[in-house]
N, C-alpha and C positions, 0 to 999 in steps of 0.2 A: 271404462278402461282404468280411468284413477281411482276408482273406490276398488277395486281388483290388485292394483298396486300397492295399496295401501293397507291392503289387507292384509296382502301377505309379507308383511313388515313385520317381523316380533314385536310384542310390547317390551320388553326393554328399551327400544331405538323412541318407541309413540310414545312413551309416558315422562310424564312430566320431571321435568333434569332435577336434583336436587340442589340446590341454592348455597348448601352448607359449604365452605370452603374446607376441601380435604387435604392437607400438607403433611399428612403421618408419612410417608415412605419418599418427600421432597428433597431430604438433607440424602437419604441410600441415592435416590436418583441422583444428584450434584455429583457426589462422589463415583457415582459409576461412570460419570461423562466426565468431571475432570480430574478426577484423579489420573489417569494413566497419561491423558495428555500433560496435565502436569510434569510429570516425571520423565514425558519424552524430550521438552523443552526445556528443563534443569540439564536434562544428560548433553542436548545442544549445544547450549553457554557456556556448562562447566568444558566442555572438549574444548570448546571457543577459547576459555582465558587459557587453558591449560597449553594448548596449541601455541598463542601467541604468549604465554611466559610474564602472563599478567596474574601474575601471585596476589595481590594487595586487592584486586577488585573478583578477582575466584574466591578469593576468604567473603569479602561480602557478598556477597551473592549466595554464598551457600549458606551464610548467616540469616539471610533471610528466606532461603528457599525452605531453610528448616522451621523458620516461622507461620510460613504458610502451607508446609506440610502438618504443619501440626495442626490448623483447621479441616485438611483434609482426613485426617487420619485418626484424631484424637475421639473417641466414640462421645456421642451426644456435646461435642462441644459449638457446632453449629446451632442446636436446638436450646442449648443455655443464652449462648449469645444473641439470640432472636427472643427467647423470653425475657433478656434483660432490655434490650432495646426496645421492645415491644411496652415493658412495666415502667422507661422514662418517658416514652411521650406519650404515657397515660390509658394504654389503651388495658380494657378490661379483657383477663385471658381467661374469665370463668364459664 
């Protein structure tokens, strides 16, 4: 009954995994999960300070949400920053 099972498994599923670590489409994936949540949470706060008439911490906040959108958003600047942190503690990306 198991070798019948297992038969009829594609080899794609039976053959052996490959080892290589695949991150090419990991920075598209991040940004398709947080970017939108991101911006659903910016739009939260900002209504928040906006709401209670807290002007001086609404300006911060957006000062920074524009900092952090701009890892979301900016093209390959996720993939730079990982190759730079990756070439200080030495690790070889060849």
């Amino acid at each position: 009954m198991l070798h019948h099972m297992m038969a009829s498994i594609p080899f794609e599923v039976l053959a052996a995994p490959n080892d290589d670590l695949q991150t090419d489409q990991l920075a598209d994936w991040l940004r398709q999960i947080f970017g939108p949540l991101f911006l659903v949470i910016v739009s939260i706060v900002a209504i928040f300070f906006l709401f209670t008439r807290e002007i001086t911490r609404f300006v911060q906040f957006i000062v920074l949400a524009i900092g952090i959108g701009v890892v979301f958003y900016v093209p390959n600047i996720i993939e730079t920053t990982a190759r730079a942190i990756a070439r200080a503690l030495g690790v070889d990306l060849t």
